[in-house]
C-alpha positions as CSV (number, residue, x, y, z in Angstrom):
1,X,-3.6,-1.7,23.7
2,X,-7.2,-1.4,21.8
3,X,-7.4,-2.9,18.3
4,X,-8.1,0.6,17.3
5,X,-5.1,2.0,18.7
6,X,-3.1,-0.9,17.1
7,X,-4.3,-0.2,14.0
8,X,-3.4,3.0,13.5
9,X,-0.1,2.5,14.9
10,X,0.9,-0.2,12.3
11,X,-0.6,1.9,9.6
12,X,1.2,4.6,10.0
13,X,4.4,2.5,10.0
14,X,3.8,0.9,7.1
15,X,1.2,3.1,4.9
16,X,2.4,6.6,5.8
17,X,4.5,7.1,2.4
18,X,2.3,5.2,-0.2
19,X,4.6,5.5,-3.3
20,X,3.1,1.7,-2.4
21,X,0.4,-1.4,-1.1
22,X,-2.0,-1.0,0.1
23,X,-2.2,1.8,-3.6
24,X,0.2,0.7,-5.9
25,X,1.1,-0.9,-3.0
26,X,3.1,-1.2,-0.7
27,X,2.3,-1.6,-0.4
28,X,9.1,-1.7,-2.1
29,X,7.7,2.3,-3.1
30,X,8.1,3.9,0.4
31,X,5.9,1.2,2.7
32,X,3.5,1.3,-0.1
33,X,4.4,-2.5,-2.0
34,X,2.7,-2.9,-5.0
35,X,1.7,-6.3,-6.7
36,X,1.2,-6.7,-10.3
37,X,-2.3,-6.9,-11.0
38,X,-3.9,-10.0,-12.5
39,X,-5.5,-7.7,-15.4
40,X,-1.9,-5.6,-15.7
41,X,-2.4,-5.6,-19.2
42,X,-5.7,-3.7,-19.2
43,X,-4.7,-1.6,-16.5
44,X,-1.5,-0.6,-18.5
45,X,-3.6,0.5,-21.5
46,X,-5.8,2.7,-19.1
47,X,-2.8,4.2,-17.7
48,X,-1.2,5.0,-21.4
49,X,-4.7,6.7,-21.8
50,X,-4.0,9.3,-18.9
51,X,-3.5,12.6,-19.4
52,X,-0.1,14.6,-18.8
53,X,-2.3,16.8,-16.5
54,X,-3.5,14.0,-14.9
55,X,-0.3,12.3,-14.1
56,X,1.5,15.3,-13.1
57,X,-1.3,15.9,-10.5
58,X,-1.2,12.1,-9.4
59,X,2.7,13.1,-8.8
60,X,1.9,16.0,-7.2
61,X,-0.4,14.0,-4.8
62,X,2.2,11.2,-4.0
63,X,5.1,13.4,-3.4
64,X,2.5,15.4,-0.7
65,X,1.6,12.2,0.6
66,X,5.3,10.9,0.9
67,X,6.0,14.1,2.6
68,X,3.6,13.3,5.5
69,X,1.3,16.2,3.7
70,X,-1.7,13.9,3.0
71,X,-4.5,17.2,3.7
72,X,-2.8,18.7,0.6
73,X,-2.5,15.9,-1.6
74,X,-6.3,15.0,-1.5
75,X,-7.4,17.9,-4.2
76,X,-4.2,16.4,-6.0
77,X,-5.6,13.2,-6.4
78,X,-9.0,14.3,-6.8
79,X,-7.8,16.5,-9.9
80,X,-5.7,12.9,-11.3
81,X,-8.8,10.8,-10.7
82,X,-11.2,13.8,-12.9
83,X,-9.0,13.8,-15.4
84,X,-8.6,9.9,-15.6
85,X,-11.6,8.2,-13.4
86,X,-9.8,4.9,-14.2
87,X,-6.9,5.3,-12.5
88,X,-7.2,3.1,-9.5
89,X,-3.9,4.2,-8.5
90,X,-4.9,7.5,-7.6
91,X,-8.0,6.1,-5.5
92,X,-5.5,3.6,-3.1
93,X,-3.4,6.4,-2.7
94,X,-6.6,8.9,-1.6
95,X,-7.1,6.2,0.5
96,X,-4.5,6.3,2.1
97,X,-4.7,10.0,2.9
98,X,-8.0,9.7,4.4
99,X,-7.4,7.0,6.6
100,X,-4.4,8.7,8.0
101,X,-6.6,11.7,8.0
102,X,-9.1,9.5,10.4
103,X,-11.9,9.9,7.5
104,X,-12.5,6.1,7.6
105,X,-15.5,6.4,5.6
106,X,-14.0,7.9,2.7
107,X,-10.3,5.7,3.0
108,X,-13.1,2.3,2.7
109,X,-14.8,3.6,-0.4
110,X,-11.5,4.8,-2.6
111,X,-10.2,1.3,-1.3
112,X,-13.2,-0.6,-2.7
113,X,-13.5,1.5,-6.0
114,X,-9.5,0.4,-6.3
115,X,-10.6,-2.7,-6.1
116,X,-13.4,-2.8,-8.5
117,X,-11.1,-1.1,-11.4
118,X,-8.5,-4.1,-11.0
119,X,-11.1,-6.8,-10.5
120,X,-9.2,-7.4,-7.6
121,X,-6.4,-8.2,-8.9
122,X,-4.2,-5.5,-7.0
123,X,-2.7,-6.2,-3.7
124,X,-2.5,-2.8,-1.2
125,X,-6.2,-1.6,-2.0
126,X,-7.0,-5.3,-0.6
127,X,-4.8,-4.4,2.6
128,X,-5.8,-1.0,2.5
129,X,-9.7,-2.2,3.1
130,X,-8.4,-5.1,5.6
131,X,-6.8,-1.9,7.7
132,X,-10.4,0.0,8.0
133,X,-12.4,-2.9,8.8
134,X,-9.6,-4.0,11.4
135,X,-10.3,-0.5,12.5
136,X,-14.2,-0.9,12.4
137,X,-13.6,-4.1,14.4
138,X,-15.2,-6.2,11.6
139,X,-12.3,-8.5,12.5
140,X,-13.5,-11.6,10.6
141,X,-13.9,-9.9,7.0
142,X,-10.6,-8.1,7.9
143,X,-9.1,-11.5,7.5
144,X,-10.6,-12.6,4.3
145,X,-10.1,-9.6,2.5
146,X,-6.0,-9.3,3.6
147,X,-5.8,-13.1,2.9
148,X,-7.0,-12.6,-0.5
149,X,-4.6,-9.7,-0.8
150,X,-2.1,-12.1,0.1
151,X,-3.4,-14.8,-2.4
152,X,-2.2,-11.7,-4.4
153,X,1.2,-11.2,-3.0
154,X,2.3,-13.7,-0.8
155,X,6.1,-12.2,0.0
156,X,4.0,-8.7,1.6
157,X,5.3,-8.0,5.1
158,X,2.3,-5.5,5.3
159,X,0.0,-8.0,4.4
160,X,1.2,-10.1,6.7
161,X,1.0,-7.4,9.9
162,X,-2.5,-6.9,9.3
163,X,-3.4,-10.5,9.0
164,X,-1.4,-10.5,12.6
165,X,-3.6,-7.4,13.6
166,X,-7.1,-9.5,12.6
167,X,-5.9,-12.2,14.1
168,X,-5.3,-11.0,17.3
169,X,-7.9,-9.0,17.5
170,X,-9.9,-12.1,16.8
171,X,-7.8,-13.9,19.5
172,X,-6.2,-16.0,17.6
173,X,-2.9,-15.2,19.5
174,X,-0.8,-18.2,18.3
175,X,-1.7,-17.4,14.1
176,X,-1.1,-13.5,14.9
177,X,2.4,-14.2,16.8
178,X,3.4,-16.4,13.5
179,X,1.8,-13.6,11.3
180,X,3.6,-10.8,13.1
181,X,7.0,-12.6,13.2
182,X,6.8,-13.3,9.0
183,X,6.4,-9.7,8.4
184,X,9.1,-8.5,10.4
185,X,11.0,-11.3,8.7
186,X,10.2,-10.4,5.0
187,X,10.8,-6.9,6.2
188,X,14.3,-7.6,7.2
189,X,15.2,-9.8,4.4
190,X,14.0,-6.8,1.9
191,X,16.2,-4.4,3.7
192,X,19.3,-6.5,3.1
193,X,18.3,-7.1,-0.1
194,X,18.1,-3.2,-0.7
195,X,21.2,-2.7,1.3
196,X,23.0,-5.2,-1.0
197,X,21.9,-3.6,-4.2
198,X,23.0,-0.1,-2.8
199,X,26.5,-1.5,-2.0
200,X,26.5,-3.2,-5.7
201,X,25.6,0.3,-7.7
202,X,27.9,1.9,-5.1
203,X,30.9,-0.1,-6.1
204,X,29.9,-0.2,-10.2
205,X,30.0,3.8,-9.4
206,X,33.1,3.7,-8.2
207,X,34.7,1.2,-10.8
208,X,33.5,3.4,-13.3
209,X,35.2,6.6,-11.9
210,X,38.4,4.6,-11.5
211,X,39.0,2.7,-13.9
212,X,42.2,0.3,-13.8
């Protein structure tokens, strides 16, 4: 299998419903898991700035995009990021829907301008950018930009699959088997963990409607 091919495999595994990240994260939100960014507190005052309009269409946008919709949700998150050019939620996310939309030229530039409004302080644009140059075959600044993603959030199964992808695509077969076999662990151990916490509100539900 190409690296190309591989690439878009795993990203639309793990980037296909971004409500994560890569944008807000991904990256769990969907497959999008989303680490807190270094400068939260400024980027929760931008957000407390945004416009009903604008977060209704940023709504809009992810709900398309969840749905598998991501042609439609582009003029949502266009309409979000007019309203509110800060919001560097709304450009992961219309990254997102390009890439799977196989505009890769468009998916790198909302990742990087998600970058630049956290001051890199936010995890899925990071893997989001690793994922196009994995796909541009610049294999080697795939690595360091997903490895500073996972500086970011170290527990991130998709950061860990695409460090796998850039590694093997780099050859490194013995660092992308031990990458690979991480992020299907910390994938399995936040499924139980989600399981478990079903079962727990399941049961308190159930208390609650019979009582003793």
């Amino acid at each position: 299998m190409s690296i190309s091919r591989f690439t878009t495999l795993l990203a639309m595994t793990f980037l296909i419903s971004p409500v994560a990240c890569l944008a807000q994260s991904q990256f769990t939100e969907g497959m999008k898991i989303a680490a807190a960014p270094k400068n939260d507190s400024i980027v929760s005052v931008q957000e407390l700035r945004m416009s009903d309009k604008g977060r209704k269409a940023f709504d809009k946008g992810a709900a398309l995009l969840e749905k598998g919709n991501a042609a439609a949700s582009l003029a949502y998150f266009d309409q979000a990021i007019t309203e509110f050019p800060g919001f560097y939620k709304a450009y992961y996310d219309l990254g997102i829907a390009q890439f799977r939309l196989g505009h890769t030229v468009e998916a790198e530039q909302a990742f990087q301008i998600s970058i630049d409004l956290t001051g890199g302080g936010y995890a899925p644009p990071e893997f989001g950018m690793g994922m196009v140059l994995c796909q541009k075959q610049e294999l080697e600044k795939a690595e360091t930009v997903i490895r500073r993603g996972l500086d970011l959030e170290p527990g991130s199964a998709i950061g860990k699959y695409f460090l796998g992808l850039a590694q093997f695509g780099l050859n490194h077969l013995v660092e992308a088997d031990l990458s690979v076999r991480q992020a299907l662990l910390r994938q399995a151990r936040a499924f139980l963990k989600q399981t478990q916490q079903a079962q727990q509100t399941s049961n308190q539900q159930a208390s609650s409607a019979h009582p003793p």
